[in-house]
PAZA-402469 format. One record per residue (C-alpha): residue in three letters; x negated, z, y. Coordinates in pm, 1 decimal. Example, Ala and Ser with C-alpha at 12.3 -4.5 7.8 and 13.67 -1.06 7.14 Angstrom:
2
+--------+----------+----------+----------+
: residu :       px :       pz :       py :
+--------+----------+----------+----------+
:    ala :  -1230.0 :    780.0 :   -450.0 :
:    ser :  -1367.0 :    714.0 :   -106.0 :
+--------+----------+----------+----------+
***
This chain:
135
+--------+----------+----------+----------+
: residu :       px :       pz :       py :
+--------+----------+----------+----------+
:    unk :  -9886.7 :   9668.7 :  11583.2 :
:    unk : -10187.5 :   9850.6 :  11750.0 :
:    unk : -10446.4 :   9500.4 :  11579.6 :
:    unk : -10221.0 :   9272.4 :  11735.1 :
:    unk : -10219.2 :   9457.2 :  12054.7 :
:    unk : -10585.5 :   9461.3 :  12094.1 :
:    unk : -10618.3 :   9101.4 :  11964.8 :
:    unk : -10375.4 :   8985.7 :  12245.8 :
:    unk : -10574.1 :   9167.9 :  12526.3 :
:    unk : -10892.7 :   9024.1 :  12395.3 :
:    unk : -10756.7 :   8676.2 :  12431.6 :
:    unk : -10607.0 :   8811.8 :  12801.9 :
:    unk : -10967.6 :   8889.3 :  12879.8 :
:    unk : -11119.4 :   8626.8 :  12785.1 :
:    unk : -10894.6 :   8408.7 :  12952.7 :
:    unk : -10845.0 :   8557.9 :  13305.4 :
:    unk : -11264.2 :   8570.3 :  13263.1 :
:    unk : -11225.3 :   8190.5 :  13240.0 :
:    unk : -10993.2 :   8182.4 :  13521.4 :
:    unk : -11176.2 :   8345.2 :  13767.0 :
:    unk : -11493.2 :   8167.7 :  13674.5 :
:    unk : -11275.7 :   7829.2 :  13726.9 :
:    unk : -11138.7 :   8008.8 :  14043.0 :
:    unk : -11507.4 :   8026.8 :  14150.2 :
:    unk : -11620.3 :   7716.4 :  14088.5 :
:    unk : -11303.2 :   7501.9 :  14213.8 :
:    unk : -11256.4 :   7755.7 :  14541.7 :
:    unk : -11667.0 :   7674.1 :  14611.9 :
:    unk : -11606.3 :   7434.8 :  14887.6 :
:    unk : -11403.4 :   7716.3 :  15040.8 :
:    unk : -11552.2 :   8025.6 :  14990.2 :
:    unk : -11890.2 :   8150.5 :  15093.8 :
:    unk : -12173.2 :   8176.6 :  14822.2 :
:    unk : -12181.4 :   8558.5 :  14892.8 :
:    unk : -11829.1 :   8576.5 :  14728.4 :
:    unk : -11817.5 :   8288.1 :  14493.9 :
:    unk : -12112.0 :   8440.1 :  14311.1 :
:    unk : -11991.0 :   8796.8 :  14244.5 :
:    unk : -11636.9 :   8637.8 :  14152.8 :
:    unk : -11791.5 :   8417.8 :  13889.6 :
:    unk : -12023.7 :   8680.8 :  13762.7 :
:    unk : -11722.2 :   8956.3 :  13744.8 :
:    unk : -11539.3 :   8639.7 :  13522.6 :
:    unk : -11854.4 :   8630.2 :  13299.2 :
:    unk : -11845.8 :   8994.4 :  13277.2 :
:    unk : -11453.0 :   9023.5 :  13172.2 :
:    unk : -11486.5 :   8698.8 :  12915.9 :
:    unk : -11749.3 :   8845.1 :  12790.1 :
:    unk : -11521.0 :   9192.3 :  12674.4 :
:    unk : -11269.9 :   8966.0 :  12566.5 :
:    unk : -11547.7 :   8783.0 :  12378.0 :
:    unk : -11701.1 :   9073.2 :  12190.2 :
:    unk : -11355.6 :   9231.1 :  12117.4 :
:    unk : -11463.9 :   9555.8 :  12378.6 :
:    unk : -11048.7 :   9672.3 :  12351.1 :
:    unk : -11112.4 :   9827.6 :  12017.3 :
:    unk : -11357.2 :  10066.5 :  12231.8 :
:    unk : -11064.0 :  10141.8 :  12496.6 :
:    unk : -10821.2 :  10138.2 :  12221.9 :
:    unk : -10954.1 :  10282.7 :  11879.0 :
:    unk : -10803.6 :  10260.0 :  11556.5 :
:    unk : -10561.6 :  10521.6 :  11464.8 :
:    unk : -10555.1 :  10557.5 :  11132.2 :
:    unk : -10527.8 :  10899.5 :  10972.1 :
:    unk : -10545.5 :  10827.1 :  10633.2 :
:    unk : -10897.7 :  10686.3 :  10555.8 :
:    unk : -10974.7 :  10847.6 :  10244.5 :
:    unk : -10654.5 :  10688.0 :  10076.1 :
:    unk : -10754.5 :  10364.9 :  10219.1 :
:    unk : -11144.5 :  10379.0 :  10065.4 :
:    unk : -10979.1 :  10442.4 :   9735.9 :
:    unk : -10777.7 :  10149.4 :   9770.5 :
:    unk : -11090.5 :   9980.2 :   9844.0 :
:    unk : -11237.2 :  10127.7 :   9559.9 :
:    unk : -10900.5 :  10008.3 :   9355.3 :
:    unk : -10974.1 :   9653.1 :   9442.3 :
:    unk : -11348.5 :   9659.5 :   9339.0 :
:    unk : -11227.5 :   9779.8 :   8977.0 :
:    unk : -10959.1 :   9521.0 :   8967.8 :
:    unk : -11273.8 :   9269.3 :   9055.3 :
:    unk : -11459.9 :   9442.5 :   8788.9 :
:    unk : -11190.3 :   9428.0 :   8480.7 :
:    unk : -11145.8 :   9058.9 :   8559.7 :
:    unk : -11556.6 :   8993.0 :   8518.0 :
:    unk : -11527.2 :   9215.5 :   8220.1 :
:    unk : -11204.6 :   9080.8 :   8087.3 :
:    unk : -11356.6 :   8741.7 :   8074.9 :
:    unk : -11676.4 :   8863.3 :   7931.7 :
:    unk : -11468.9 :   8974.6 :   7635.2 :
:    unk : -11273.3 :   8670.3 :   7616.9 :
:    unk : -11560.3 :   8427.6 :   7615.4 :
:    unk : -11739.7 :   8686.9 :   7349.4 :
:    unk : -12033.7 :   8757.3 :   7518.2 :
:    unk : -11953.7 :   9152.1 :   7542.4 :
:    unk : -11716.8 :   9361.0 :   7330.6 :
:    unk : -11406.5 :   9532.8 :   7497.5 :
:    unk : -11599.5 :   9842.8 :   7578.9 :
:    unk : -11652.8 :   9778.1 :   7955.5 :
:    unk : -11282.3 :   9645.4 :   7975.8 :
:    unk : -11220.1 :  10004.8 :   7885.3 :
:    unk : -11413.0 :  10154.7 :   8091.5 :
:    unk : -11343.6 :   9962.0 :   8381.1 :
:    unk : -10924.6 :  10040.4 :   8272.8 :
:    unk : -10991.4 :  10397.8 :   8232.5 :
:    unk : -11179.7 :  10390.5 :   8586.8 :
:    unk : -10876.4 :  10227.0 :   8747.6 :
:    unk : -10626.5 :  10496.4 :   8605.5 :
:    unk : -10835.8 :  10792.9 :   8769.9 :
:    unk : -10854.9 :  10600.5 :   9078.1 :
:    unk : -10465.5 :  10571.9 :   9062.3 :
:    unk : -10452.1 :  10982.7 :   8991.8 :
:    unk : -10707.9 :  11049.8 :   9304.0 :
:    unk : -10464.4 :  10795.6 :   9506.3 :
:    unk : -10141.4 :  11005.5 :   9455.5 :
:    unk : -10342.0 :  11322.8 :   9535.7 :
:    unk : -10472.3 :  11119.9 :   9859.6 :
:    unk : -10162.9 :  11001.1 :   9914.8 :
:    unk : -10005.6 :  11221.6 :  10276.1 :
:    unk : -10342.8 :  11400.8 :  10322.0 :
:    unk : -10483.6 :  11316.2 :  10681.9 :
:    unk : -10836.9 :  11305.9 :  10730.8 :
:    unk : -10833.8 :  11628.0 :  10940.8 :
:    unk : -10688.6 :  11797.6 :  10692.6 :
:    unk : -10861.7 :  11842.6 :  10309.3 :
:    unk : -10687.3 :  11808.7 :   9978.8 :
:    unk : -10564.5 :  12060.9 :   9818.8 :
:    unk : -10797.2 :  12291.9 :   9584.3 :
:    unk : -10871.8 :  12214.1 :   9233.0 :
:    unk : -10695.7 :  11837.7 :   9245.4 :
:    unk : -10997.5 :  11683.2 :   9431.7 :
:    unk : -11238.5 :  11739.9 :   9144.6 :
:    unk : -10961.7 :  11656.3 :   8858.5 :
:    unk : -10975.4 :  11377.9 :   8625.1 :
:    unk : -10764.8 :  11241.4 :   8377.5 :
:    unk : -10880.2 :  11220.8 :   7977.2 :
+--------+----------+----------+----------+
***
């Protein structure tokens, strides 16, 4: 909800920048160069925070759970990894050793995500399951 809300004010920026700059250049033959100028630069200077996405600054993420997340991340990479290796096997050109691996890897990462899972980033997990590992 809180992406598409700074997406859509990005786009707002960027187009009432391009308004103002149009208002500037269409209004020229009625407005003095001492305001015509300053309006068209304050429309380069709003298009331009549209442009470069500057509502994430005003508006910053609010995610609490960040560690969870980079072990999903992590998750992914492995499921990356037991494809490569999976076809390795397949094709012959390694034995099933790294598919293990790579499986075994996944199921700790799946015991560190349910120890992740509720714990906000202010607060730390609790003692002895950080460091624990599955055989």
């Amino acid at each position: 909800m809180k992406r598409n809300l700074r997406r859509n004010i990005d786009i707002a920026l960027t187009g009432l920048g391009i308004g103002l700059i149009f208002s500037a250049v269409i209004l020229g033959g009625s407005l003095d160069i001492r305001a015509q100028l300053p309006l068209a630069l304050i429309g380069v200077l709003i298009m331009e925070a549209g442009v470069w996405g500057l509502s994430s600054k005003l508006f910053p993420s609010e995610r609490r759970y960040l560690r969870l997340r980079e072990e999903g991340d992590r998750m992914i990479d492995l499921i990356r990894e037991l494809n490569n290796a999976a076809i390795a096997k397949d094709t012959g050109s390694e034995d099933a050793r790294r598919f293990q691996e790579t499986l075994q890897k996944m199921h700790d990462s799946v015991v560190k995500m349910s120890e992740l899972a509720a714990v906000e980033d202010s607060s730390k997990p609790a003692a002895g399951n950080s460091d624990q590992s599955v055989s």
